[in-house]
C-alpha positions in Angstrom: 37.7 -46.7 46.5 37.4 -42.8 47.1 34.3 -41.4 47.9 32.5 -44.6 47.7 28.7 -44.3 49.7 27.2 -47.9 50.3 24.0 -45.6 51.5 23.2 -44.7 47.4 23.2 -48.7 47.0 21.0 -50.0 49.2 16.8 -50.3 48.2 15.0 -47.4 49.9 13.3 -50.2 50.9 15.4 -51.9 52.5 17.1 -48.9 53.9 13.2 -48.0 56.1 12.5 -52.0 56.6 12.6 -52.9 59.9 13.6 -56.5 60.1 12.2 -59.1 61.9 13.1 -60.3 65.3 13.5 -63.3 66.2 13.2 -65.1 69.9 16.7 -65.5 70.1 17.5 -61.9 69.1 16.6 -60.3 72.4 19.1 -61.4 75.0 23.0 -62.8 74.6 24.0 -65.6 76.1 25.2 -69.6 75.5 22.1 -70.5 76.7 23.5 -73.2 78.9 21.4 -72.1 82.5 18.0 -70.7 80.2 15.0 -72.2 80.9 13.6 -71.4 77.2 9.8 -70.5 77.2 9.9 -67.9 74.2 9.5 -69.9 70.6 7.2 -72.0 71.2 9.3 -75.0 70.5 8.7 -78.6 71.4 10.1 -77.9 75.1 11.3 -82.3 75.1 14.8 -82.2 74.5 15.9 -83.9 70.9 19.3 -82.4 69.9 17.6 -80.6 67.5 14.3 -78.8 69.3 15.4 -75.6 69.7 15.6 -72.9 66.9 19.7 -73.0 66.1 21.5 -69.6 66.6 20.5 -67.4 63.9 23.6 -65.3 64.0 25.9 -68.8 63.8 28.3 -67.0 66.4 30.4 -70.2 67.3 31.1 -70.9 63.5 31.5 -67.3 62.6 34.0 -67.1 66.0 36.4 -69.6 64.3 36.0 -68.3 60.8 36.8 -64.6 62.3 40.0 -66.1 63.8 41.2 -68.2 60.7 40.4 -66.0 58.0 41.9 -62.5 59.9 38.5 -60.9 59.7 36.1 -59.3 62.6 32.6 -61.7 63.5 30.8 -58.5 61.7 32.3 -59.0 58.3 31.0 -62.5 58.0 27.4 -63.5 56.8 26.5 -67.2 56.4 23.8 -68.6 54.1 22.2 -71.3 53.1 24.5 -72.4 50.7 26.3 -69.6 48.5 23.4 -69.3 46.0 21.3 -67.7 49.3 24.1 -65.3 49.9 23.9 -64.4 46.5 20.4 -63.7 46.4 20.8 -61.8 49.2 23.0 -59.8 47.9 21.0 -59.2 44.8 18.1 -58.7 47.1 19.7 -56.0 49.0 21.1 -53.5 46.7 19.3 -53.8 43.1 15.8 -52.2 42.5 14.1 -54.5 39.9 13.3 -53.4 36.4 15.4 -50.4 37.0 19.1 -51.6 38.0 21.9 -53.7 35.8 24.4 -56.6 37.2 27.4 -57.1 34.8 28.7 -60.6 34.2 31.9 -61.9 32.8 30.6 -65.1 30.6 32.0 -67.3 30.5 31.2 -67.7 34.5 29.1 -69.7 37.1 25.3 -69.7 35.6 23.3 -68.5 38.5 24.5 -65.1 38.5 22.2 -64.9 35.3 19.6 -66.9 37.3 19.2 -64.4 39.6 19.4 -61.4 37.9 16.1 -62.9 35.8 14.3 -64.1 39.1 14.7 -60.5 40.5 14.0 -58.5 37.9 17.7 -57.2 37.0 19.3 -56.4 33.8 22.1 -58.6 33.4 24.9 -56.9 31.2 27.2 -59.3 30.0 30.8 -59.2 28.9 32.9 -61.8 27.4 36.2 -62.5 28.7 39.0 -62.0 26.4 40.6 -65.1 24.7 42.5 -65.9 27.0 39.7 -66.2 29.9 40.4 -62.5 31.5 38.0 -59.9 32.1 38.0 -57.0 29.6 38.6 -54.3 31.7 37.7 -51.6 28.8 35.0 -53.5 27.6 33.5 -54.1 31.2 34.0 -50.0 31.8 32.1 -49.0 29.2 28.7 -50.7 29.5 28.4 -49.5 33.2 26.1 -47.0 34.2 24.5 -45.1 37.3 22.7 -47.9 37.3 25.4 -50.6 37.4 25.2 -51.9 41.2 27.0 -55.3 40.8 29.8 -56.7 39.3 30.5 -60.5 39.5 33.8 -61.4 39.3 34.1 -65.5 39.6 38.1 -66.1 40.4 39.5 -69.3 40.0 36.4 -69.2 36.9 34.1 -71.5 37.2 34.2 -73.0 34.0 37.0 -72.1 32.7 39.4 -72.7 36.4 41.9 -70.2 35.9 42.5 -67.4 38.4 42.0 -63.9 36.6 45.0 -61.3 37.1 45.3 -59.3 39.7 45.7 -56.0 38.3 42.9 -56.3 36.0 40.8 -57.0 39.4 42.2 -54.1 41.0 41.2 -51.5 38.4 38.0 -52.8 38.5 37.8 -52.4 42.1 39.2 -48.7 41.4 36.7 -47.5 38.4 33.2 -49.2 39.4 30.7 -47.4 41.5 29.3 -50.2 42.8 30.1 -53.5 44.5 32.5 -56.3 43.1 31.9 -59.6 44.2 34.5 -61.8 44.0 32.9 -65.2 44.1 36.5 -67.8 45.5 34.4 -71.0 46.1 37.7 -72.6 44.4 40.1 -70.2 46.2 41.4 -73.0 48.4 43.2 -74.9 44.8 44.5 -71.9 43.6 48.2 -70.4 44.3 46.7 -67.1 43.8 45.8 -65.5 47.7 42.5 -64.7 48.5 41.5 -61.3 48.4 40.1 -61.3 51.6 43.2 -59.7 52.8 41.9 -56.5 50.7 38.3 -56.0 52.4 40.3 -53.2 54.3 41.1 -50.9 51.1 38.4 -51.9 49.2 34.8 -50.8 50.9 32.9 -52.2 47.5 34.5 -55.2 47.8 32.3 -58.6 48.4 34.0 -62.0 48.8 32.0 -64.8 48.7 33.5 -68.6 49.7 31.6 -71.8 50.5 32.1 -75.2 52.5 31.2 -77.3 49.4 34.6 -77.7 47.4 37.5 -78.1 49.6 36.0 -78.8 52.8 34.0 -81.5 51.2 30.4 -80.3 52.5 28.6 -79.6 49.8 25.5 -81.9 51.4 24.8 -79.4 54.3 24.7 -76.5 51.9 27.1 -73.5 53.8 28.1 -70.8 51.8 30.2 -67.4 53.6 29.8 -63.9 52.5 33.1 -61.6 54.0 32.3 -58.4 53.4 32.5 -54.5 55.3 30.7 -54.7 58.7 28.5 -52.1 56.7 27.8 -54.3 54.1 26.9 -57.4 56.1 24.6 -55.2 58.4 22.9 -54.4 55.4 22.2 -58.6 54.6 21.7 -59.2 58.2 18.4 -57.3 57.5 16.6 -58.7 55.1 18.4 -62.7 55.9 15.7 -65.2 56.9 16.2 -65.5 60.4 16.8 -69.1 60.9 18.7 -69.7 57.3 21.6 -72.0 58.4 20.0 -75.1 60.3 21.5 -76.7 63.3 22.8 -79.5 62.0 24.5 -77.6 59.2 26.1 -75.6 62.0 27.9 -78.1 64.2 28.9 -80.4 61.0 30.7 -77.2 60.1 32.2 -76.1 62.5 33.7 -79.7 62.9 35.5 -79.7 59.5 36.8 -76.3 59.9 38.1 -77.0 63.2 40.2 -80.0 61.6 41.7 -78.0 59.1 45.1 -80.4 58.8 42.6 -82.8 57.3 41.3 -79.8 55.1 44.8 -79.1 54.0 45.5 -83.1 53.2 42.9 -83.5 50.9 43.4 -80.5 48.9 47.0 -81.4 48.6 45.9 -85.1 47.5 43.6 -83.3 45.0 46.0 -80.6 43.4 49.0 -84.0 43.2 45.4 -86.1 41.7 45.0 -82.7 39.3 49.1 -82.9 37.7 47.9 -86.1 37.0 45.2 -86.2 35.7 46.4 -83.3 32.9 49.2 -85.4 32.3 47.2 -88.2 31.0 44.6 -86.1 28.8 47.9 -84.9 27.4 48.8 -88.2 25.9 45.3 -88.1 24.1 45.2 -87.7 20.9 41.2 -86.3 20.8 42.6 -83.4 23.3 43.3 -80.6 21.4 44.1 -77.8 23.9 44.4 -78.0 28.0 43.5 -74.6 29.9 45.7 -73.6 32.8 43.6 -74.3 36.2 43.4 -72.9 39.8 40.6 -75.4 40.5 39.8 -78.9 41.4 38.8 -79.0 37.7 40.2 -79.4 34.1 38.7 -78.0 31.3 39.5 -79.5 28.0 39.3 -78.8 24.3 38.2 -82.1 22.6 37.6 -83.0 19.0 33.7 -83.3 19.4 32.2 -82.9 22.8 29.2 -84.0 22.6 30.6 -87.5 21.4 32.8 -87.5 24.1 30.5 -86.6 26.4 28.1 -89.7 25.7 30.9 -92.1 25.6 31.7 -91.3 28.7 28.3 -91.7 29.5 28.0 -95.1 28.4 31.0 -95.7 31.0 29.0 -94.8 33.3 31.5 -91.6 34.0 29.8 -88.0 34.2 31.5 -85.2 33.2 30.4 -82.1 32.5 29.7 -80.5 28.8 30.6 -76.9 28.2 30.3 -76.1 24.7 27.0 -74.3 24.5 29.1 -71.6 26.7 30.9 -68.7 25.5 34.5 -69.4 24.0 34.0 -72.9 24.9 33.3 -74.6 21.9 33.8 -78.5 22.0 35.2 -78.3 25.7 34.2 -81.1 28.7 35.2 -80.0 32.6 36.9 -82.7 34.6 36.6 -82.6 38.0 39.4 -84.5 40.0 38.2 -86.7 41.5 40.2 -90.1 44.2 42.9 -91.2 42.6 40.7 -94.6 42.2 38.2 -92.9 40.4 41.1 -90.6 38.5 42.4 -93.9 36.8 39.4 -95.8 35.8 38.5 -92.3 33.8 42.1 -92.2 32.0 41.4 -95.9 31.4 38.3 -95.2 29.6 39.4 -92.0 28.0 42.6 -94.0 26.6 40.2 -97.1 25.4 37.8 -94.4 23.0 38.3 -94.5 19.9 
């Protein structure tokens, strides 16, 4: 975007805060020769003792390399919901600025635009589950600062068009996140390859769907190196734990395995829409770039509890927006796959 200035974003206050500094932010090195007398840490040696790296440089290393991106475009959290916050955090003065959210779309955006005191402006996606550019257009203002742009939808699972994206990377003044935690089932490519034309862009990913982490809570934020400067300040120091670190950077490194399962998932997916197809109580299947299915069913919330009773949990969607009577399927092994189309083809 032309003539875009991240500086008439930011908080004054968090443009004059001086962050904090941490032990560990006053020298560089793998700390393999220190003798470490500075954090007053338990000094007897448990694997887990020491304060982990609070810049996560060994995981960011190998996320910089497989993603195409520099070390300083990359800003881990606690799980996506803290980079989120962050973000929020970072760039929205509350009871003054707006978000604008595209419902219906991944809840905590609204979440966090009550906890910090943010207007959040919602508009519906068209029928078919694409953002309405016009519509979207016309409730910004000069205080607009974030747009949330959740592609593959979360809970809808279809990947939004391009184009429409783009213009809205074009015509708002303030920064687009585009949240891909489903990226990885989708045919669609990520847009990380457009951080370099877009300076308002934000991509956010996490660990928890197609890595399979969602225990150790590790969510990624690729973004400008301006913009990640910015979260770098205000970021608790110590956010993503030790542990959370090496079991990371584990998975990633075996990314074959990575690759299997999410093939396994998208054959378990074709599957698993070709047996709600055969049900009579479906009445429409949306198109999906997730690990997901949502469904149109005759009466969800008798659906839902029969499944229930079959000790199967699914999810219930119909007090969202254009998503009347709908339940969300994840895929799941191909075990648990066919004891649910067993059940689903034994209701009556």
């Amino acid at each position: 975007m032309k003539g875009f200035d991240l500086n008439k974003l930011v908080r004054e206050s968090v443009q004059k805060l001086q962050p904090y500094s941490s032990a560990r932010d006053e020298y560089v090195s793998d700390g393999s020769e220190m003798i470490f007398l500075d954090a007053n840490e338990n000094p007897f040696d448990n694997g887990v003792n020491r304060y982990p790296d609070p810049y996560q440089r060994s995981l960011k290393s190998l996320l910089a390399e497989q993603k195409g991106v520099a070390e300083s475009q990359i800003l881990l959290g606690n799980g996506s919901d803290e980079v989120l916050d962050l973000i929020y955090r970072a760039f929205c003065e509350p009871n003054r600025d707006n978000i604008i959210t595209l419902p219906p779309t991944y809840g905590m955006y609204k979440v966090l635009s009550g906890i910090n005191a943010v207007e959040n402006r919602e508009v519906l996606l068209t029928d078919d589950f694409e953002p309405n550019v016009e519509g979207i257009l016309k409730v910004v203002d000069n205080k607009s600062k974030l747009l949330f742009i959740c592609s593959p939808n979360n809970p809808t699972g279809n990947a939004f068009n391009q184009e429409r994206i783009e213009q809205l990377l074009n015509s708002f003044n303030g920064l687009v996140v585009i949240d891909e935690a489903y990226i990885d089932f989708s045919k669609d490519e990520s847009w990380l390859s457009q951080l370099k034309n877009y300076p308002n862009l934000i991509v956010t990913q996490t660990l928890s769907k197609a890595y399979g982490l969602a225990g150790i809570r590790l969510g990624i934020c690729y973004a400008s190196k301006e913009i990640i400067g910015v979260l770098n300040k205000i970021k608790p120091p110590y956010n993503v734990n030790q542990l959370t670190q090496q079991r990371a950077l584990e998975r990633v490194l075996n990314q074959d395995l990575v690759n299997q399962e999410v093939q396994q998932i998208l054959n378990e997916r074709e599957e698993l829409i070709k047996a709600l197809h055969s049900l009579e109580f479906i009445e429409e299947i949306y198109p999906t770039d997730a690990n997901f299915v949502l469904a149109k069913v005759d009466d969800a919330n008798n659906r839902y509890q029969q499944l229930l009773d079959k000790q199967v949990v699914v999810r219930n969607r119909s007090t969202q927006p254009l998503c009347k009577n709908t339940l969300r399927f994840t895929v799941g092994t191909p075990d648990e796959n066919k004891k649910l189309i067993a059940i689903l083809k034994a209701l009556n």
